[in-house]
N, C-alpha and C positions, 0 to 999 in steps of 0.2 A: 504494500500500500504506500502512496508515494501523497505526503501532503506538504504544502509552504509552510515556510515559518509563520504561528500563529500570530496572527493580529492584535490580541490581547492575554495579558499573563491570567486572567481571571477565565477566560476558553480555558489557556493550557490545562490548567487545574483541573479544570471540570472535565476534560477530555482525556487524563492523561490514564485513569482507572481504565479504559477504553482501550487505549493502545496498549497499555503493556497487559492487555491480555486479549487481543483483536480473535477475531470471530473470522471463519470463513463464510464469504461472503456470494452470495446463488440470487443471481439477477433472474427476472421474470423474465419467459421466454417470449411471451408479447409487450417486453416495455419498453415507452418510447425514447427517440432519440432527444428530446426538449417539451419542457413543457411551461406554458405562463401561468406564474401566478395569480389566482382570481381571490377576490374577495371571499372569508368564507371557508379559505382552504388550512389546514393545520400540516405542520412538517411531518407527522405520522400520516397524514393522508397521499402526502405527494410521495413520499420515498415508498409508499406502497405501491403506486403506478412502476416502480422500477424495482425493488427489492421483495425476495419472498420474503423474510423476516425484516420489515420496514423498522424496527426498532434499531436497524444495527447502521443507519444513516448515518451517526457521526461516525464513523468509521472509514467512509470513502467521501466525507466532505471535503473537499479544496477550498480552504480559507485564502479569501484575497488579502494579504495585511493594508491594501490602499484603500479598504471600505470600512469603515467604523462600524463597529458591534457586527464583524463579520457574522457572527452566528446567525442574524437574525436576516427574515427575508421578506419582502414588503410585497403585496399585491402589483402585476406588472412586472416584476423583474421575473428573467427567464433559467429554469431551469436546465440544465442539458446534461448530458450523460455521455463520456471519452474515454479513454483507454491509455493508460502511462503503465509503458513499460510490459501489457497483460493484463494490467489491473484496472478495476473500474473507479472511475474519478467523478464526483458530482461537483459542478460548478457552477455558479451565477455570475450572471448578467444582470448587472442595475441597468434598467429603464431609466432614461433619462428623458427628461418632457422634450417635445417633438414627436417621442417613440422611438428616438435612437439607442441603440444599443451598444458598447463598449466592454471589451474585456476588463482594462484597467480603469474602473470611475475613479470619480473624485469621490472623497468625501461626502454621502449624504449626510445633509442635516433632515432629521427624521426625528417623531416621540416616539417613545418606544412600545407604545401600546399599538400604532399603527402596525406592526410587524404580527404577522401568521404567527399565532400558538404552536408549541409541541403538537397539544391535543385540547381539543375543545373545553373552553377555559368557561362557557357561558351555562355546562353540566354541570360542573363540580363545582361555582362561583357560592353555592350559598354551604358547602362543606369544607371550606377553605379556612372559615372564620369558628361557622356553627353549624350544625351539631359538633359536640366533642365530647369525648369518654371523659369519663369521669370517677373515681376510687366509690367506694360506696360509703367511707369514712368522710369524703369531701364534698357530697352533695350533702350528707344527712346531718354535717355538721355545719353547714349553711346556713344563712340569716334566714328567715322564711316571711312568707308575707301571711300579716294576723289579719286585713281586714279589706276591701277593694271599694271600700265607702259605704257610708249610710243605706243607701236607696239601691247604688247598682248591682247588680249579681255575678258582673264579670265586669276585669278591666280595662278601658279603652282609651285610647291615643287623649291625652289632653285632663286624663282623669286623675286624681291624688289615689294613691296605696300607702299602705301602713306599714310597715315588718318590724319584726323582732329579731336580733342577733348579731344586727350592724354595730361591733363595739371595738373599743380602741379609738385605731387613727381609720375613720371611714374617705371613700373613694367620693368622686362627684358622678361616675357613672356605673349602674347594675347594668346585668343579663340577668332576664327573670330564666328560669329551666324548671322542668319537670322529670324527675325520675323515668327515665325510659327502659330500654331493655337490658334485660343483665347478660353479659357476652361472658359466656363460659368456654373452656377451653377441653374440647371431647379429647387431645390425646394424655388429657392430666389431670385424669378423673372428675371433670365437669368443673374445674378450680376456676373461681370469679377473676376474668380479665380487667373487668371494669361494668361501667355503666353508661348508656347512651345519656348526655343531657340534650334533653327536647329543648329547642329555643321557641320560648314563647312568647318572651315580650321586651324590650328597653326602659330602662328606668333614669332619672336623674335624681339623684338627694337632695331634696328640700332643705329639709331640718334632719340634724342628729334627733339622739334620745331615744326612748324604748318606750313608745315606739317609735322607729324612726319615718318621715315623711317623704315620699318620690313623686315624680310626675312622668306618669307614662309617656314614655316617644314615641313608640310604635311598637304595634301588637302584630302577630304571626297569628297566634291560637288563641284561646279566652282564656282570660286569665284567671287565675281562681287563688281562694286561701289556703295555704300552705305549699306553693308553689314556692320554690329556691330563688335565692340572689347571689349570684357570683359577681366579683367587682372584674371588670371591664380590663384587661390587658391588650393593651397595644401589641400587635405582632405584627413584624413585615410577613405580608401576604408573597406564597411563592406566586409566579406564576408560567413561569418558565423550565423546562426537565430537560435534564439531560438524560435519553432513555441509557439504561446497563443494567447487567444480570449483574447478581449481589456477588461478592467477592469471592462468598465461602459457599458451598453447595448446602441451599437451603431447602429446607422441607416443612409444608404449612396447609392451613386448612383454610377454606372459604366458613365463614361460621356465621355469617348472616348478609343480610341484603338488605340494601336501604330502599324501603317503598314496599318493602313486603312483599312480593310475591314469590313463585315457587317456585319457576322457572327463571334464569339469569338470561339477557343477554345484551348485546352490544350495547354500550353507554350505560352501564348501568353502573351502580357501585355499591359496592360490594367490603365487607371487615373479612380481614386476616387475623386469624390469630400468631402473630407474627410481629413484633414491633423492635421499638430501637437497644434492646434488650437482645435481639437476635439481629443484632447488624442491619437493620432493616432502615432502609433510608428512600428520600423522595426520589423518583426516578428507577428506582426500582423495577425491574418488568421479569416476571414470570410468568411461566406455563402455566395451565391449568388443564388437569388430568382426571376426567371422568373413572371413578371407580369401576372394579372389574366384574359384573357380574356373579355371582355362586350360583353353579348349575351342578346338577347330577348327571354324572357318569350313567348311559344309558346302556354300557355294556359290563359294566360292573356292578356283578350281584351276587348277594349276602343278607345277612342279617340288618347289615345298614349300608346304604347307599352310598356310592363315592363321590366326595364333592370336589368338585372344581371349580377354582375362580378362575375368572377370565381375566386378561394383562387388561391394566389400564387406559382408556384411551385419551388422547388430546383432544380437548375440548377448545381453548382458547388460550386468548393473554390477556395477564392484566396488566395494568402499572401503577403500582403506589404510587400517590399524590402529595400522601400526606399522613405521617408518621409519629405515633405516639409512644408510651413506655414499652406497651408489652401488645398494643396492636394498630392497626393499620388500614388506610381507607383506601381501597384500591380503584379503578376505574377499568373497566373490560374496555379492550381494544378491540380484539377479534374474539369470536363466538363461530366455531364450525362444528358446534352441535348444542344441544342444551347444555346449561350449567346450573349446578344446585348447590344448595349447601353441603357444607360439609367434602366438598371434590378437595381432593389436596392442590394445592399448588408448590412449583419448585423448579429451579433454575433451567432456562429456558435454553 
């Protein structure tokens, strides 16, 4: 694999896990020679018009060092696909107004939110922040709200709430949360991962004191009495991945689905039990392996029938987004069969 010196020390970084354990790399037999960026489109979608496993893209990217934030790549500019040396090479072409085209640009000045996602950023945009796991020690020892006013029965945007347990040095901003699901971990005897906090509402602190006084900002769900208050932590939001298989050969389970249903597929997301605890970091991309069947030997007979499981099959891939102590919120890329709970996932 043949790339330029990178453009920025903060790529190398993120790319270097990449190269010093590079992937052989199996171009699609119908993928094109160029392709233009459209509004809309994310770098896992275009590197899969050219690669079967489209996660392994930074790996034959040609960074220009004459274009700033080489990584990223803007609607209009053109894709193309070369050959250095044997090897396959991806490159861009900055669109420059007119519609001309240059190998070497100058310098775009661009925001950087105009730039194509990894992967669709407008799926995951409200699990980015909220919902989050949560200890079952740290929700239930949470401020909680005693009262959502005189007359109303639930709380709404503009409306005063009460709570109990805001003490110390109190914040100027809540998360109201509701106990949600408890994620247990089926290979270690059902042992409590955490707990989902449901986000339900915004709050701002009026008045300290017991009780203390807020004024809702904005409601998700109804809010009700005894619903939690977590104080408000600022996090830079990611929103940019660099895809790669995890260092070490991991092995994990899909243990629940966000949106409830039975079947998984494309776009969806999905908890691992799996988190920073097991190396587990954002950008992450694993398999995902449909369990194997147990069927009976129909020519083997006896007193008790002979069982046979069947080898596991590939279902899809995820990519971790977004990683906590001991688990992990994934986002299905590809699905080429159903997925359920509990399928293992592991290094792809």
């Amino acid at each position: 694999m043949v790339m330029k010196k990178l453009g920025s020390l903060a790529l190398a970084v993120l790319l270097f896990p990449l190269l010093a354990a590079a992937e052989t790399i199996e171009l699609k037999p119908d993928h094109p020679d160029r392709y233009v960026v459209q509004k809309g489109d994310t770098l896992w979608d275009i590197s899969s018009q050219f690669l079967k496993d489209p996660w392994l893209w930074p790996e034959i990217w040609e960074v220009n060092p004459q274009v700033e934030n080489p990584h990223l790549i803007f609607p209009g500019d053109e894709v193309y696909l070369r050959f250095v040396e044997g090897e396959p090479v991806v490159t861009v072409r900055r669109r420059l107004p007119g519609g001309s085209a240059k190998l070497s640009p100058k310098i775009r000045v661009s925001e950087v939110d105009e730039a194509i996602p990894t992967i669709p950023i407008d799926i995951i945009q409200q699990f980015l922040k909220r919902p989050r796991v949560v200890s079952e020690q740290e929700i239930d020892q949470a401020p909680y709200v005693v009262s959502v006013g005189k007359e109303a029965l639930v709380g709404k945007p503009g409306k005063k709430i009460y709570a109990r347990g805001i003490n110390g040095e109190a914040v100027p901003r809540y998360t109201v949360y509701r106990k949600g699901e408890r994620y247990v971990d089926p290979d270690r005897d059902n042992e409590v991962l955490g707990f989902e906090a449901i986000h339900i509402a915004d709050a701002a602190l009026e008045d300290g004191g017991d009780p203390a006084t807020l004024l809702v900002t904005s409601a998700q769900r109804e809010l009700l009495r005894g619903d939690r208050l977590l104080p408000v932590v600022e996090e830079d939001i990611q929103t940019t991945f660099m895809p790669r298989a995890p260092a070490e050969d991991t092995n994990g389970r899909i243990i629940s689905v966000l949106e409830g249903v039975s079947q998984i597929g494309q776009y969806q997301v999905v908890v691992l039990n799996l988190g920073r605890e097991n190396g587990i970091e954002t950008g992450h991309v694993m398999a995902v392996y449909q369990r194997g069947e147990t069927i009976e030997d129909p020519y083997v007979k006896g007193k008790r029938a002979e069982k046979v499981t069947l080898p596991d099959e590939r279902a899809g891939i995820v990519m971790v987004f977004r990683s906590f102590e001991r688990l992990s919120y994934a986002l299905v890329m590809e699905a080429t069969r159903s997925i359920h709970v509990y399928d293992s996932v592991r290094n792809p």
